[in-house]
N, C-alpha and C positions, 0 to 999 in steps of 0.2 A: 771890781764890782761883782758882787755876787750871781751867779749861774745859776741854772733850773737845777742842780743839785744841794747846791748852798739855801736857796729859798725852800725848796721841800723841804730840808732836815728842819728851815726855823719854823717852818707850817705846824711840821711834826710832833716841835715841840711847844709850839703855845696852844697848838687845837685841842689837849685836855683840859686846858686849865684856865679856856676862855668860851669853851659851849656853855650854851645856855644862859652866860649872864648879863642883865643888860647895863646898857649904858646909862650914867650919870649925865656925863660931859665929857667933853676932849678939849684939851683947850695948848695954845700954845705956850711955851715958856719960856722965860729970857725974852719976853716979845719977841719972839721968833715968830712974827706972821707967816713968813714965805713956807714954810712946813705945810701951809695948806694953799700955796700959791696956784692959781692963781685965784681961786674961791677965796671968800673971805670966812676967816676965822668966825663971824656969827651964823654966816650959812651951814659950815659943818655941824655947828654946835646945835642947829636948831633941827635941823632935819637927822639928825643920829641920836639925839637925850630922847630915855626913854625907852629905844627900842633894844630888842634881845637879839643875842646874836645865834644863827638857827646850822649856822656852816661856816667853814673857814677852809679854803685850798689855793691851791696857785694856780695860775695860768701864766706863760711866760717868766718874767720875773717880777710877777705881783704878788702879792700876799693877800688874796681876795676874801672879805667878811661879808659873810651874806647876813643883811637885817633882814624883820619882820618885813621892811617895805626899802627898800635900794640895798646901797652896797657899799662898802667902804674898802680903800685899795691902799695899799700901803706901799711904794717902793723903796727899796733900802740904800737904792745908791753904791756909793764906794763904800761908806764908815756906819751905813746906820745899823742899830741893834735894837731889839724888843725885849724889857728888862724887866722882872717882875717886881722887883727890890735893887735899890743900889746898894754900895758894896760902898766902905771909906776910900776905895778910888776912884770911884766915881763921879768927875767933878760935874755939878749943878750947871756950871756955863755948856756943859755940850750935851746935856738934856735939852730937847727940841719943842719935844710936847708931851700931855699926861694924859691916857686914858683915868677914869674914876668910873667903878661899878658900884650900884646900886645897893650889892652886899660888901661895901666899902674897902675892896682891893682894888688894887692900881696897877698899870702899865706903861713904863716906860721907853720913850723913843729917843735914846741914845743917837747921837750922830755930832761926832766933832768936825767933820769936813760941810755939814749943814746941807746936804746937798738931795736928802733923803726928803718923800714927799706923801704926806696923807691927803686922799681925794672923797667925796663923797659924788656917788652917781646914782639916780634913779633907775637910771639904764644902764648894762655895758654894753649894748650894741653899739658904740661911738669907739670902746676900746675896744671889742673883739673884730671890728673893720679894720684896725691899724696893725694885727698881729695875724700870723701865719699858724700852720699848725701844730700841732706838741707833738715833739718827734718819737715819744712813746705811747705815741696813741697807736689802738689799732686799727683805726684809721688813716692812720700814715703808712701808705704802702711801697717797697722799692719800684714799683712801677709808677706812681704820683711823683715820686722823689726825681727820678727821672726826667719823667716828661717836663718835671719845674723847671730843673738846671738847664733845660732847653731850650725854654722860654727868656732865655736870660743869656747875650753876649758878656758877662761880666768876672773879675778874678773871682775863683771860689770863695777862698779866705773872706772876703768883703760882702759878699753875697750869706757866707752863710753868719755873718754878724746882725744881717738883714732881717728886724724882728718880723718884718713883714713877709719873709720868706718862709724861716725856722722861727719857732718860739723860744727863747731861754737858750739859746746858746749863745757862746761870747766867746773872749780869747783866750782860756784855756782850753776849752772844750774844740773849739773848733781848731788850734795846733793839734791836738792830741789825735784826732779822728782822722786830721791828714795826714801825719806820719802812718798811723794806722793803713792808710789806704794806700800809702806811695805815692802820693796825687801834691807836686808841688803847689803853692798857695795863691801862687797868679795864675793858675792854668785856669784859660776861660771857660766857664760852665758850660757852655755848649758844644765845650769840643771833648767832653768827657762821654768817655764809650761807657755801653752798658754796663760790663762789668767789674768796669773801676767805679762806676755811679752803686752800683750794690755793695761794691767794697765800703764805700763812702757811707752807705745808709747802713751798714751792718756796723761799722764802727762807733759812730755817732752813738745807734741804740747801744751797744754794748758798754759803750764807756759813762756815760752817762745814767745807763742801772746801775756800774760798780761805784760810781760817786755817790749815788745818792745812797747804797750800801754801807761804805764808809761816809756816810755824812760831810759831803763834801769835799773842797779842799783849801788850807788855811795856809797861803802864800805871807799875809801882812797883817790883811783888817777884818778877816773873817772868823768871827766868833758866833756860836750860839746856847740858848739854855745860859746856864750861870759859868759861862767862860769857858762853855768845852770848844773843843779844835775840831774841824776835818780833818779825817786821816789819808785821804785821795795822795794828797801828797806826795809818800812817799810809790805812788803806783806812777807818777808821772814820765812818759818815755821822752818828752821835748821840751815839754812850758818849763820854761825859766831852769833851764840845765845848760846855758849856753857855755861853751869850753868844755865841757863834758862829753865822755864816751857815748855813740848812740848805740842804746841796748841791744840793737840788733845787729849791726855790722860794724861796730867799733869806731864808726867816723867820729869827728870832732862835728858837737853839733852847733850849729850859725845862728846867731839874733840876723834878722832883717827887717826890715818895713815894708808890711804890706796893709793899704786900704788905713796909712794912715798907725796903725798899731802895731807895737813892738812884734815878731811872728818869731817862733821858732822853727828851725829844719833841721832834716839829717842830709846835704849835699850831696850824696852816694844814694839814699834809700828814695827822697823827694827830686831826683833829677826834672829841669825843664825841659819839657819834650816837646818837639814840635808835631802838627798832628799830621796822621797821613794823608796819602788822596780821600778818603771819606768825607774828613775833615775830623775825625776822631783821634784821640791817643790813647 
């Protein structure tokens, strides 16, 4: 599923080439109703024809269009893409739904696995209550960071999947920022001492501006623009390198499950540690 790096670069690149124009219709294709589940297909249609669209940015992993009057939220799921033209491989059954502008260009919502969702809201006070903070904001401070993971007996790993904790982070980012840290993936958040908790917030931001520098990163289903790649990829020191050397101390690095999702470690660099009399590690 796409990360808060992967939706920025696709922000990046439709917010030229979708300011200012407004909307005809949206409609779904392939009777694909569920695309605007649980709304129905004429409530979208009727509250979005019409209006211009005045902003487009993300918040967590949405793809948020600000109208003259509400908002339209796009999430992409595992498979979904936003196309401005299809291409002769582009088959018609895994087109979902079609933007139509007014000065008679189109946009399309690619998604073969179907699982990708457009909402219309008059408000997002109702989604920014179910979402935590964006961990580059400058309002997220290693002191906030902190005091959260303390608020919370829970495995980090699973916690910082938690959009209601972290915004836009998921399972690459969140292996990559613990390897970063040394901080195995079950160690419970509240027994993390301060300065492995800055370790932790300092990695998260740093990894996270060099994705979204290279544009992400393209494991399987991650595409954006007319079929370009993330290049994060090749910067990855854990996700998805399992049997592989770890770049730091040459271990053999391990797949495990944690919180339910594939994890990667470095066994030597992510030791689990139990904590001391404080009750920290």
């Amino acid at each position: 599923m796409p990360e808060l790096p992967e939706v920025e670069t696709v922000v990046k690149s439709i917010r030229p080439r979708l300011m200012g124009k407004t909307i005809d219709c949206i409609s779904p294709c392939n009777d694909y109703i569920n695309v605007f589940a649980p709304q129905l297909a004429l409530t979208l249609q009727t509250k979005s024809a019409g209006q211009q669209i005045t902003d487009i940015y993300r918040r967590a992993k949405y793809i948020i269009i600000v109208l003259e009057s509400g908002f339209l939220t796009i999430h992409l799921r595992m498979t979904g893409r936003l196309l401005f033209s299809l291409s002769d491989d582009d088959k018609p059954k895994h087109i979902t739904a079609k933007f139509i502008f007014t000065d008679g260009s189109e946009l399309y919502f690619k998604d073969y696995r179907k699982f990708g969702r457009i909402h219309y809201h008059d408000s997002l006070t109702n989604l920014e209550n179910k979402l935590g903070p964006e961990p580059l904001d400058d309002t997220f401070s290693s002191i906030n960071f902190y005091q959260s993971l303390h608020k919370y007996k829970r495995q980090i790993k699973g916690l910082l999947l938690d959009q209601s904790f972290i915004a836009g982070v998921g399972n690459i980012y969140a292996d990559e920022a613990l390897w970063a840290a040394r901080i195995h993936p079950e160690t419970h958040s509240n027994s993390i001492s301060r300065i492995k908790s800055n370790r932790l917030y300092q990695a998260l931001r740093s990894i996270l501006s060099k994705a979204i520098e290279q544009q992400g990163t393209t494991i399987i289903n991650f595409y954006f623009g007319e079929g370009s790649k993330g290049n994060f990829r090749d910067a990855l020191n854990v996700f998805d390198r399992h049997g592989q050397e770890c770049h730091r101390c040459g271990t053999t690095i391990k797949k495990i499950k944690v919180s339910q999702r594939g994890t990667h470690i470095c066994p030597k660099c992510q030791k689990k540690k139990s904590p001391d009399k404080s009750g920290l590690i």
